[in-house]
Residue, then its C-alpha position, 0 to 999 in steps of 0.5 A: x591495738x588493745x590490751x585487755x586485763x586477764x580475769x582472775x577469779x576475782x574479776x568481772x567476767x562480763x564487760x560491763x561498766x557496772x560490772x568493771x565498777x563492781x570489781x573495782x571498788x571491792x579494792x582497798x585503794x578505791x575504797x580508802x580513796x572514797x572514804x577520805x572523799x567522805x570525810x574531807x566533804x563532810x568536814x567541808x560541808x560542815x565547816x561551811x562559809x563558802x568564800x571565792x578563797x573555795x572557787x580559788x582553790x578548785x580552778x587552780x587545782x583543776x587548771x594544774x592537774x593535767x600538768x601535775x599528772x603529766x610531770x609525775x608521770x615523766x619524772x616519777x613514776x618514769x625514773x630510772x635507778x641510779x647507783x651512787x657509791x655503789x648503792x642504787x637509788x630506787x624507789x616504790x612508785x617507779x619500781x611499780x610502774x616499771x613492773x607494770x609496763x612490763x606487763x600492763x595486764x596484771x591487775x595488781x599493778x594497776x592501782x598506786x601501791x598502797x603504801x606510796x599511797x598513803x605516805x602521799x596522801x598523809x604529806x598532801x595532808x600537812x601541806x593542805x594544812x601549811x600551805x593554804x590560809x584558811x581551814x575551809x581552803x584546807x578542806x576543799x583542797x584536800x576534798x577535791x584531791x581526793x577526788x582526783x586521786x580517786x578519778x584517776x584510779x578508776x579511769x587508769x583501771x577502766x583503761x587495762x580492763x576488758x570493758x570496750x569504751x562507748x564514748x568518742x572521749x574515752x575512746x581516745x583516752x584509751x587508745x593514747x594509753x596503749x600507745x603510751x604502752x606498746x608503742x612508744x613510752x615517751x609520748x601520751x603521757x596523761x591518764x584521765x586526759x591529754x591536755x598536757x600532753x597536746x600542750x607539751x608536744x608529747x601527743x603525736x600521731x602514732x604513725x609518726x614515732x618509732x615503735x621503742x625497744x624500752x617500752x616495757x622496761x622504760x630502759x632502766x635494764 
């Protein structure tokens, strides 16, 4: 079970991990991600005063982010419209991600839709700033996100593209999320991993779940 990216005239013809890299990062999302890595680091860099307030900050990030993923999965970008008083409430991030199960190789619809993107960038921002008690924790928290985020658009782009996995560990991520594609919607929820989705229960073998009707429209039609 696969599902391969068609190549535009953009695209890589050829299936190298470099090749995928190459194309990739010629996107503005990618870029604008690995330039707000860029300056949070540099600022953290020159800031400095490392403290157990950093290593703090990093282990809590790093222990919630399969978690985090797996909920905004679910309850974000899995939403379905409602209509109240005769207006539907609807919103870009799961509008996109509903266009995207309907046809996972469009490669537009790959990345995070730009402006969801930057709204969720500038409001992560603030809240670094609000939330955590010092400038150092601000910086390595917004530093380490970015990081996060950019991880997560390069393995969820490497994931539709035609480049074959090489490692066991990808392999499995992959193949996960074709399942979560062309199988069955309500399982195999992670992205750059699958440790919620073992700890939650939504990792089962892909014999044991019915092929769904609403995986590519998540059952918003």
């Amino acid at each position: 079970m696969t599902a391969t990216v068609p190549l535009d005239r953009r695209a890589p013809r050829a299936t190298t991990l470099r090749d995928e890299w190459r194309f990739f990062r010629g996107h503005v999302n990618p870029r604008i991600q690995a330039t707000a890595l860029a300056v949070t680091l540099t600022a953290r860099l020159a800031v400095g005063d490392w403290g157990a307030g950093d290593a703090i900050v990093a282990a809590a990030m790093l222990a919630a982010q399969p978690f985090f993923e797996w909920t905004f999965h679910v309850y974000v970008l899995h939403y379905r419209p409602i209509t109240v008083f005769g207006r539907t409430i609807d919103f870009e991030l799961a509008r996109k991600h509903r266009e995207h199960h309907a046809d996972p190789t469009d490669v537009a619809l790959i990345f995070v839709p730009l402006r969801s993107m930057l709204i969720a960038m500038g409001v992560s921002t603030v809240v670094a700033f609000v939330a955590l008690p010092t400038l150092q924790a601000s910086l390595t928290a917004l530093a380490l996100g970015s990081a996060l985020l950019l991880a997560y658009e390069w393995s969820h782009y490497l994931v539709h593209s035609r480049y074959r996995p090489k490692t066991r560990l990808f392999k499995a991520i992959c193949r996960a999320h074709r399942l979560h594609h062309y199988k069955n919607e309500q399982y195999w929820f992670g992205v750059t991993n699958h440790t919620a989705d073992r700890v939650l229960r939504t990792y089962p073998d892909a014999g044991d779940v019915p092929t769904s009707p609403t995986a590519r429209d998540l059952g918003a039609r």
